[in-house]
C-alpha angles and dihedrals in degrees: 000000000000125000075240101066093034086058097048094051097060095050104046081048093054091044090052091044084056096048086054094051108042099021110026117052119220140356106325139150088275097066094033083056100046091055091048093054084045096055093041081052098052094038098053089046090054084048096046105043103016140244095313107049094037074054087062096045090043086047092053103041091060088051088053099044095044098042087048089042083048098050093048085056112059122097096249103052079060099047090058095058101035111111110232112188131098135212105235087168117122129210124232095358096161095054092112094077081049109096136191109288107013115147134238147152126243117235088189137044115267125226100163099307123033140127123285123166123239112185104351089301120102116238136178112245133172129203127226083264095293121130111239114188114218123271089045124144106231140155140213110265093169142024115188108166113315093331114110118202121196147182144192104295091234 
């Protein structure tokens, strides 16, 4: 086996180690795979070019994997890739000018929960676990909150 595939082999193994690590939770086939490519790696350069030189690789390779284990640890790597926005938006938050029995049309399918329009404004609504196709006439039946439940206008 070539320097080349060795080599390839421990780095696709250390990129799949890192995807793991920064991309995939938790312990999946992708980290379980990259430390296979890794150990193939070590192991056919031991068989190759003998022990000292399969030392050296072995030697290398756990340079490589803890300073880049290190470096996606620290605070500030995360904090580079942390999202820090929030949503401080509301739903339905005028509701409240809605009544019993006011009629709309729904612009989504409904199952349970969808869109439906109630003078000329867009609302969230649910069913009471019924499907309603778009285009329906329907009307409020319940307002608890800011949840609006709905029905088939009959």
């Amino acid at each position: 086996m070539s320097w080349l595939i060795i080599l390839i082999l421990l780095l696709g193994g250390l990129i799949l180690l890192l995807i793991e690590l920064l991309v995939v939770p938790g312990t999946t086939v992708v980290g379980i795979v990259g430390f296979v490519l890794m150990s193939v790696g070590i192991w056919q350069s031991y068989v190759e070019y003998g022990w000292i030189w399969g030392s050296v690789i072995l030697l290398i390779t756990l340079v490589i994997s803890l300073g880049g284990l290190y470096y996606s640890l620290r605070s500030n790597t995360w904090n580079k890739a942390m999202l820090k926005t929030s949503i401080d938006s509301k739903v339905n938050t005028e509701a409240i000018a809605l009544t019993v029995g006011t009629e709309g049309l729904t612009t989504s399918i409904i199952n349970p929960m969808g869109k439906a329009i109630f003078n000329n404004k867009f609302y969230e609504v649910s069913s009471y676990g019924e499907f309603i196709e778009t285009d329906k006439d329907v009307k409020i039946v319940e307002i608890d909150g800011n949840k609006i439940f709905i029905s088939l206008n009959a």
